[in-house]
N, C-alpha and C positions, 0 to 999 in steps of 0.2 A: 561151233563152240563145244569143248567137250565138258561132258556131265561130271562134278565130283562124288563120290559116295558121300552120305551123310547118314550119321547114325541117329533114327528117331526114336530110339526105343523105350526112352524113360520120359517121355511123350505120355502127358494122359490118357488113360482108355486104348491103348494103342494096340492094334490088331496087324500081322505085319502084311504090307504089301506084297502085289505082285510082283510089283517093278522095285527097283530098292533103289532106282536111279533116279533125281530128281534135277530139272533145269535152275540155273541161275535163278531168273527169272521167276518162276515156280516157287523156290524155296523165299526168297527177299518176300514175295507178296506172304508167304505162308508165314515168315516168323515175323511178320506186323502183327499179323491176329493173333500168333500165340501171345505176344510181349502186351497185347491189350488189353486183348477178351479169353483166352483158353482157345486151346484146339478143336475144341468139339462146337465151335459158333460159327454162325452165319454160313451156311454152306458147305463148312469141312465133314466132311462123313468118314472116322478112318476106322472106314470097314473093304477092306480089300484095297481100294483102290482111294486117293484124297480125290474130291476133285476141286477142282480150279471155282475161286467165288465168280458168281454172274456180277456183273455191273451195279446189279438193284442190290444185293448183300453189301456189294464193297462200301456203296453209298450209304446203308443202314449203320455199318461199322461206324463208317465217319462222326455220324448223327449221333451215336451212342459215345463217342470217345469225345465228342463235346459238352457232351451232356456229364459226364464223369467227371471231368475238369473244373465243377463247381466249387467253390467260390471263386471269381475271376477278380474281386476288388469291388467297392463300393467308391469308386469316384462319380457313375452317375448318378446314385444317389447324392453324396456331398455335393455335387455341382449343383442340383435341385434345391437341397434344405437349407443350404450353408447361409446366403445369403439371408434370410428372416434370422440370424443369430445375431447378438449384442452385445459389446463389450458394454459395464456400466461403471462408472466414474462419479462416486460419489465427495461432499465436502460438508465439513461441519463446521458450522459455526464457533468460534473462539470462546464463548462461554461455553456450549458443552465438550467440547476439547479439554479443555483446564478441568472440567471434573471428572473426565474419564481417567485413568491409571493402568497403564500399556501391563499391569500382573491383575486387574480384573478378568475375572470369567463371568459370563452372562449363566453361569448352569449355579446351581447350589454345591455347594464344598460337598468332596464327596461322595456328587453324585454319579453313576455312568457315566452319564456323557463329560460329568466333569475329569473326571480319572480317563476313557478310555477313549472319548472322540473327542475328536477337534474340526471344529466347524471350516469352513476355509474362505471367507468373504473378505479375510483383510490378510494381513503379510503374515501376520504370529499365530493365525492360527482360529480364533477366537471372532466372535463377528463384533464382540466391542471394539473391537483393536482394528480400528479404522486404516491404519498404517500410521508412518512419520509425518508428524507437524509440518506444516507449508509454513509463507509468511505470513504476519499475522496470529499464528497461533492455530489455525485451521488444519485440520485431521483429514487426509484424504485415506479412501479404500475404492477397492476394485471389483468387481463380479462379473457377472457374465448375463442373459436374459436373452429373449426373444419374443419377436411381434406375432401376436395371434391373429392381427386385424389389419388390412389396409390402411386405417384412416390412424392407425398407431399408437394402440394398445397393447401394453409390452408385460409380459411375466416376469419376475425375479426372486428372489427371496428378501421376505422382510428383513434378516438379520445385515444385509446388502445395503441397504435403502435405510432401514431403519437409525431414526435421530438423522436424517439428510439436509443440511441445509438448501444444496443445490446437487441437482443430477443431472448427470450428463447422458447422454447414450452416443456409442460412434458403431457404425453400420460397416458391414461388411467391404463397402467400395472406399471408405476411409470418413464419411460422411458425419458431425459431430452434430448431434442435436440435445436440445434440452428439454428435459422431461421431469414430469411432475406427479408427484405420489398422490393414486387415486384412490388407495386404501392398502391397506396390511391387516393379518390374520396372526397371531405370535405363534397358536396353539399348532398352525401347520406349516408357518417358518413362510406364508407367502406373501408375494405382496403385486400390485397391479398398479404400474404407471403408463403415461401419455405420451405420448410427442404428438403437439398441437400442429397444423396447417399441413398437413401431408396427407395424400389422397391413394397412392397408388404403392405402397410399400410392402415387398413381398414378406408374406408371413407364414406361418406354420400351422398345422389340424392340428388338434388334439386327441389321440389315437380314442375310438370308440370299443375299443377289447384290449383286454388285458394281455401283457406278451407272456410266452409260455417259459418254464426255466430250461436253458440251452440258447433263447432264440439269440440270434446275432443284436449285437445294437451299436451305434456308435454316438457318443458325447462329442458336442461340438458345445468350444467355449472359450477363456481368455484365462488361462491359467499362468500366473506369475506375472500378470500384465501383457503376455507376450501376444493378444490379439486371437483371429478363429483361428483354434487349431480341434482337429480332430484325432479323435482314439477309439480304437474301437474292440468290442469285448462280445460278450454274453451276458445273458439273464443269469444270476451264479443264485439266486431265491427270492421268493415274494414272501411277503406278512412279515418282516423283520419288524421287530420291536427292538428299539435300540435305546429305550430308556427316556425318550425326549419328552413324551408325555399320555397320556390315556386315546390318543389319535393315532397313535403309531402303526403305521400299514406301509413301512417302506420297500421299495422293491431295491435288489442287492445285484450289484451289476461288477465286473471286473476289469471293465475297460479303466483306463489310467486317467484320473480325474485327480487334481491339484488342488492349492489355492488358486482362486481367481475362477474356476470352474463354477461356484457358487451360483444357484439360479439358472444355469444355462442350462439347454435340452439335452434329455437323451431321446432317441430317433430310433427306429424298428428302420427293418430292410423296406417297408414298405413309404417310410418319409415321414409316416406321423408320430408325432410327438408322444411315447410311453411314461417319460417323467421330469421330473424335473430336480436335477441335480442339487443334493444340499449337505449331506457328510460325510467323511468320509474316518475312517478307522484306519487310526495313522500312528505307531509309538516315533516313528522316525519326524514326522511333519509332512513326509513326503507320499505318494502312489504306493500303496503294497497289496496292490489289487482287489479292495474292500471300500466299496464308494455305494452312498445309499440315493436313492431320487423316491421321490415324491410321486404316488401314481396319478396316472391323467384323470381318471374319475376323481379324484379329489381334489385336483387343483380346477378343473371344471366348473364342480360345485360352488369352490371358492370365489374362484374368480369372475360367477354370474350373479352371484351379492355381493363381492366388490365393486363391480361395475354397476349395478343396480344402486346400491344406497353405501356404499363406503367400508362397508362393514360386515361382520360374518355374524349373525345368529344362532345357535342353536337347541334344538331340541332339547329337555332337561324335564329327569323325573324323581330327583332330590335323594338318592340313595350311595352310602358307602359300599361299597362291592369290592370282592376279592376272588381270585382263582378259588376252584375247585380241586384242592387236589387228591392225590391218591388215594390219602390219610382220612382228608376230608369228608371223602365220597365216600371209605366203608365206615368211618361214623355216624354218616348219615342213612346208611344203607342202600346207595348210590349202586347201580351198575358199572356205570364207566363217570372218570372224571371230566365230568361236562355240566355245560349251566355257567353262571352268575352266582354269588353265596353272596347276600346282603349281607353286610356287615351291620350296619345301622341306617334306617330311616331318616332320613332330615326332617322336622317337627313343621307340619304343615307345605310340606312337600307335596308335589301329585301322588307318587309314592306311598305314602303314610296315608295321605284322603283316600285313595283307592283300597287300603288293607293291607299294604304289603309289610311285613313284620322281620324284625331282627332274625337270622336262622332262614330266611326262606332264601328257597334257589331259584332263580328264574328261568327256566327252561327255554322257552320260544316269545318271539317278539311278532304281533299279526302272523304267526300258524308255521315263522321261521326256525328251525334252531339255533339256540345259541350253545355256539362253543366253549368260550369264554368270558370273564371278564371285559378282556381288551371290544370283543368283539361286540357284547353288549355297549359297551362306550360307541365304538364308531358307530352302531345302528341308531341307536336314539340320537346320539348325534349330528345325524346326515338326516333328519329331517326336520321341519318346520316347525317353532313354537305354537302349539292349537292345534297340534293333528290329534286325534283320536287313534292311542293303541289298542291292541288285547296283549295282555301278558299272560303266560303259562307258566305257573308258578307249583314249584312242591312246598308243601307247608305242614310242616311235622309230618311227612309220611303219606301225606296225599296230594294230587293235583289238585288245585281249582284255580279257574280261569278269571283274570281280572281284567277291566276296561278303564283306561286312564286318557287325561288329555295333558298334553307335554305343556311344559313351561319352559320358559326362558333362559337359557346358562345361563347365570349371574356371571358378571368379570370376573370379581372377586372370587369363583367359584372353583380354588387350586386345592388337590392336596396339598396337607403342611406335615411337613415333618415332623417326626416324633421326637419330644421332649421329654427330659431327663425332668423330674418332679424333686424338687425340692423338701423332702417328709422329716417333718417336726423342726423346720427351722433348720436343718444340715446334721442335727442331733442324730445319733446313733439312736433307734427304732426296734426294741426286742417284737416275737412274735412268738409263734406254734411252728414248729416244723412238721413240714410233712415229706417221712424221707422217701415216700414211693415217687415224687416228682419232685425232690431234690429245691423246696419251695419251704421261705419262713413267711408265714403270713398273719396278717392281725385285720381286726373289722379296720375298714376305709374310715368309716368314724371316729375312731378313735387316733388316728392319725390327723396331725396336722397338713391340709394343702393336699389329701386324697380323695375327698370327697364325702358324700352320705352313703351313697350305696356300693354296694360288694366288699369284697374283700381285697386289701392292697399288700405287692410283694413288698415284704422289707428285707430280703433275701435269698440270692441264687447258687446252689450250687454250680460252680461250673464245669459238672463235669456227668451236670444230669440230662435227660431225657428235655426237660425245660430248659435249659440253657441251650439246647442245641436249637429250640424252635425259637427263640428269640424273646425269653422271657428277661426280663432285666428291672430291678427295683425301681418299685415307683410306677409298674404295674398295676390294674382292678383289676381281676375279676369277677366279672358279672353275672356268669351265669355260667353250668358245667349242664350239657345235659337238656337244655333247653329251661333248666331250673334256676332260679333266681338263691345266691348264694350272701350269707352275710357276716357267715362265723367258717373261720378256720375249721372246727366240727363239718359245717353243711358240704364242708370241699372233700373231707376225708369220707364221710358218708356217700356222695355221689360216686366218689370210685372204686368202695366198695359195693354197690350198688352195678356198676358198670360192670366189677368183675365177674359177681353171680349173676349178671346176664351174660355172662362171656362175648364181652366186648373187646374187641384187638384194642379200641383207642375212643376215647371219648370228645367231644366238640366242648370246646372252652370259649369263653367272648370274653374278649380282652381290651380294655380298652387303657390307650398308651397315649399321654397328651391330649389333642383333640378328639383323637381315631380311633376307631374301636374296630374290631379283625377276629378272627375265631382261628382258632390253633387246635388241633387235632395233638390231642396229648397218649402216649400209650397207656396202658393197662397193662399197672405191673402183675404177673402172672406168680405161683407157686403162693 
């Protein structure tokens, strides 16, 4: 066979040979590895002379060029987990049927989720909207679920299940069983049913670590009615807060989840179950790659006092709380914006018996810190009515440590929204203007329907420093300063007061309907 010339010279690292002549043979084995691995691997030395790979390299090549090739597919995963997935098939009875209304929203007008998510447990979007009337008058809808348990304990979401007169579950081999609600949770959207007389039914872990953002995942579930279908995405963030309510710790994935997905798993490369699928952020109705799930430590928790006694308890230490922010923190003369900032004590709360006072921040929870708000809510709330905390608490300017023991969320225990105050019977309201915060104000007493104490807004510029923070008529304020306020004077004094301490921005308590908040107002300067 004769040799053709080949020119290697734009070759990396390339030193020229002796021989400039290379076999057939020679050069095919030689341009596998370049097209790999690079010329300079496994064997190639091109320093005078290449030489030819030994047996043991060409065999390392191989090993390494499969190893490259990752991802090959998750079918054997799906082939393992698929089966513990649930189509669920729920029906309502003919009286709650007729008082449902296919344009309710289960969210409050208004809110986040009402404007920007849509739930997906029924056809329109909404988990009231059970879907079209059967005969009779009965509301069927659709979700998705999976068994944690041999004996047939099934995960879903409450908004799924919820108001069910009959549920169904049908099992991956086409298998239709019926199944029985063994409690619901609202605050974390879940719920835990049965199927009775079954012994051996494959089911799913619930992942003991949390997935990192990037890792692979894939949703398996019954999207649009159409039975297990799978999709599969990455971790896109964890700690979404998506507005649903003071539990908010959802993790944010991108695989394509529908309606009909509701309740069903999301699955880690390794099989176990990271969350549990429940909204998704949809203007269309449909997948735009923004699907939220439920982490496994939390539906865990849930799901071991569901099974236990029906129901979810928890933790409670009677205080209105709000973010720390920016504002907040150099009025306070915070470092960084972090902590809890009590809004208001609840009157004979654990809270208020332990000391904790209007203005205080709470730092650490048993020797933790806290970030947030939000994050104080999930800690007290992930434990036990009658545990014994310590709180770390700043209180005008200094630490001290408090000892409390948790009580019981009340049900009844929601933010309410703020309400517009009716003052002097709808009558127009003069006051004092104060034009350095764009605010007319007069004593609350002397106002109809404001109250005894502080001073009530009867008027906003809008185009001031307070209209931008959300001041709006029919406002108290209660206190500027940590100072109890009662005359239009004591409001214009504390911020002069503020300014010759050279204050950026002073802390205002505000209280708006039932709620009371602190707003961080500036310090007009000159």
């Amino acid at each position: 066979m004769t040799d053709h010339p080949t020119d290697f010279s734009k070759l990396p690292s390339y030193k020229a040979p002796r021989r400039s002549l290379f076999s057939a043979r020679k050069f095919a084995l030689m341009a596998s590895v370049v097209a790999g691995l690079g010329v300079a691997a496994y064997g190639i030395a091109p320093q005078g002379n290449f030489d030819i790979l030994t047996t043991a390299a060409h065999a390392q090549v191989n090993k390494d060029l499969r190893q490259v090739q990752q991802p090959v597919g998750f079918a054997d995963i799906v082939e393992r987990v698929k089966p513990s997935v649930i189509s669920v098939r729920v029906k309502i009875a003919e009286k709650q049927a007729s008082n449902d209304s296919p344009e309710d929203s289960p969210f409050p007008p208004g809110s986040p989720m009402e404007r920007f998510f849509k739930r997906f447990g029924g056809p329109d979007g909404f988990p009231g909207q059970k879907g079209p009337r059967g005969r009779g008058g009965q509301m069927t809808g659709q979700g998705s679920g999976f068994f944690i348990s041999a004996d047939g304990f099934a995960v879903t979401n409450n908004h799924v299940v919820d108001g069910a007169d009959k549920v169904e579950v049908t099992t991956d081999d086409g298998t239709i069983h019926t199944a029985k609600v063994i409690g619901t949770d609202q605050r974390t959207d879940l719920a835990l049913i049965k199927v009775d007389g079954v012994k051996d039914l494959p089911f799913a872990k619930l992942s003991d670590t949390p997935p990192r953002i990037g890792d692979w995942v894939l949703a398996v579930g019954n999207p649009f009615g159409l039975g297990g279908t799978v999709t599969a995405g990455i971790v896109s963030a964890r700690g979404r807060d998506i507005g649903n309510g003071p539990y908010d710790d959802f993790i944010q994935i991108d695989a394509p989840v529908n309606k009909g997905n509701s309740g069903g798993p999301t699955f880690g490369t390794n099989g176990d179950v990271i969350g549990v699928n429940t909204a998704i952020y949809s203007p269309s109705g449909g997948s735009v790659g923004i699907a939220f799930a439920i982490p496994a430590n939390t539906v865990k928790s849930v799901v071991d006092q569901l099974k236990n006694k029906g129901s979810v308890s928890r933790g409670w230490i009677g205080v209105q709380i709000q973010p720390v922010t920016p504002d907040i923190a150099d009025s306070l003369g915070l470092k960084k914006a972090e902590g809890a900032l009590v809004a208001e004590p609840q009157a004979n709360g654990p809270a208020a018996k332990a000391g904790v006072e209007s203005g205080d921040v709470i730092t650490k929870v048993n020797d933790q810190p806290v970030k947030d708000a939000r994050e104080l809510a999930r800690t007290i709330g992930s434990m036990a009515p009658g545990t014994t905390v310590k709180l770390n608490v700043l209180h005008k300017g200094s630490d001290k440590t408090l000892s409390m023991t948790l009580g019981e969320l009340p049900n009844s225990a929601q933010a309410k929204a703020d309400s517009d105050q009716d003052l002097n019977g709808g009558k127009a309201t003069r006051g004092t203007a104060v034009p350095n915060l764009g605010l007319t104000l007069a004593p609350a007493n002397s106002v109809a329907g404001a109250g005894k104490d502080g001073v009530v807004v009867t008027g906003v510029d809008p185009n001031s420093p307070s209209a931008d923070r959300g001041f709006k008529e029919g406002d108290v304020i209660l206190e500027i300063a940590g100072k109890v306020v009662a005359t239009p004077s004591e409001v214009t004094d504390a911020m002069k007061t503020a300014k010759a301490d050279n204050k950026n921005s002073v802390l205002v308590r505000v209280k708006s309907g039932d709620q009371s908040r602190f707003v961080a107002l500036p310090v007009a300067k000159g």
